[in-house]
C-alpha positions in Angstrom: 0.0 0.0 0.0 2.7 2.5 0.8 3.9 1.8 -2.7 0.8 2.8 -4.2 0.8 5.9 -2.8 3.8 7.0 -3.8 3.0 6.0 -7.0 0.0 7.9 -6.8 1.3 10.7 -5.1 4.1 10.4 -7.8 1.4 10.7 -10.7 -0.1 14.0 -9.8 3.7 14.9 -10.0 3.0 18.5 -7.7 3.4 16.4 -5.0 6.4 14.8 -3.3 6.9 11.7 -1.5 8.7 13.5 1.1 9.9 10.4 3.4 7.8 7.9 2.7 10.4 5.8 1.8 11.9 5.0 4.8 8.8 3.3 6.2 10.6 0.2 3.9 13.7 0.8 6.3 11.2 0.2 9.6 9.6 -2.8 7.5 12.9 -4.5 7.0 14.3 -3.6 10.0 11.7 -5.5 11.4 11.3 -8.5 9.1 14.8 -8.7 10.2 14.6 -8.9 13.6 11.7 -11.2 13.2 13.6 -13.3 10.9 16.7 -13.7 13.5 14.7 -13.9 16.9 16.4 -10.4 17.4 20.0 -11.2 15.5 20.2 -14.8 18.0 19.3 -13.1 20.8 21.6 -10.2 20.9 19.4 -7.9 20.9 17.3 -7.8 24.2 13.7 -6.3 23.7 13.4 -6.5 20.3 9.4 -7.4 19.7 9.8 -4.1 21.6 11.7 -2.4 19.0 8.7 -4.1 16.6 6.1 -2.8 18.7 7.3 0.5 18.6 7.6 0.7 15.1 4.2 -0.8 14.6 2.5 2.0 17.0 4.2 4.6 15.1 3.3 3.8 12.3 0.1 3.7 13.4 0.3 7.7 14.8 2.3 8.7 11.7 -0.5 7.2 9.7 -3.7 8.3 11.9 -2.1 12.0 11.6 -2.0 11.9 7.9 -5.9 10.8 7.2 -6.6 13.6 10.0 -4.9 16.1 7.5 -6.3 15.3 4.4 -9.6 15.2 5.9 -8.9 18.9 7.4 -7.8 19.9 4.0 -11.0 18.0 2.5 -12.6 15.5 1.1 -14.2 16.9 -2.0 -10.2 18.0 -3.0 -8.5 16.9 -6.2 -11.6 16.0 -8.1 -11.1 15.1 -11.6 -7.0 14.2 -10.4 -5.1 10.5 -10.5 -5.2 10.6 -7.1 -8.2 12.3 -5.6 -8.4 13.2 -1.4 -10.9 10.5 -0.6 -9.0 7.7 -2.4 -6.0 8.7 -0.6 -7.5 8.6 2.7 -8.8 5.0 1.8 -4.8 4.2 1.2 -3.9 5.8 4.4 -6.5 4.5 6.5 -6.2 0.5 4.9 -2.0 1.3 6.0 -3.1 2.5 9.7 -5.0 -1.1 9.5 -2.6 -3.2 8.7 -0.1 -1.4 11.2 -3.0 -2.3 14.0 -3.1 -5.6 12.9 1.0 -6.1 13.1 0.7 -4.0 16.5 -1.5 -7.1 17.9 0.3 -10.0 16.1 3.7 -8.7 18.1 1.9 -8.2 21.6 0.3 -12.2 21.0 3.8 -13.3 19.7 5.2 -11.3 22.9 2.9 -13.3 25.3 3.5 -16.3 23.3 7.3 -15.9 23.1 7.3 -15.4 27.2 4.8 -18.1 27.9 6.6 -20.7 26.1 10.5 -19.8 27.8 8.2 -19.7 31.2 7.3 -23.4 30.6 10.6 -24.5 29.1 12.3 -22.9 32.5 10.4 -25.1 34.7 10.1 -28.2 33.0 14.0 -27.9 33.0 13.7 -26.8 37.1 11.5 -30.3 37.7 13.3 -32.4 35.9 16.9 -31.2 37.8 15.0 -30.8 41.1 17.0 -32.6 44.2 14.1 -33.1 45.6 12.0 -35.3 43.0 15.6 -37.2 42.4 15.4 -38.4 46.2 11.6 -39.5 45.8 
């Protein structure tokens, strides 16, 4: 979606893209972390770093639909990329960034409830106590 818009935004060709861009170094930033369980572990808090990312995105993209709506709706008319379909674009980006806010927090919970179980089936099965019994 955030490549259609800067297509889009491209098309009217009055408008810049300003820094859109680097929402794809947040994205692979996070893909990245994702991918290596946060580089093998080096880096502590990273569904954090995720979460963070997610949420602003999330602002960033709440602020823009607030704008355009501000500037209004009926604006552009007879354009490639008229007001309303932009704040569609915007407003289906904000979604998705709600949805990949969630997924982290349940992966979070996940992530923590799983090393919670692993730690004490580990502490049972080492336990002096159940080796005397």
């Amino acid at each position: 979606m955030e490549v259609l818009e800067i297509v889009r935004l491209e098309l009217l060709g009055d408008y810049g893209i300003a820094m859109i861009p680097f929402v794809f170094v947040g994205l692979i930033l996070a893909f990245a972390l994702h991918w290596t369980k946060g580089i093998g572990g080096r880096i502590r808090g990273w569904q954090a770093i995720n979460g963070v990312l997610w949420v602003g995105g999330i602002v960033v993209n709440i602020i823009k639909v607030v704008g355009l709506v501000n500037e209004g709706m009926g604006g552009r008319k007879g354009t490639k990329y008229p007001i309303v379909d932009q704040v569609t674009d915007i407003a289906v980006i904000a979604g998705v960034y709600v949805i990949l806010t969630i997924l982290e927090a349940l992966l979070g919970f996940w992530d923590v409830l799983g090393r919670a179980s692993r730690r004490k089936s580990i502490a049972s099965a080492t336990s002096p106590v159940l080796n005397s019994v």
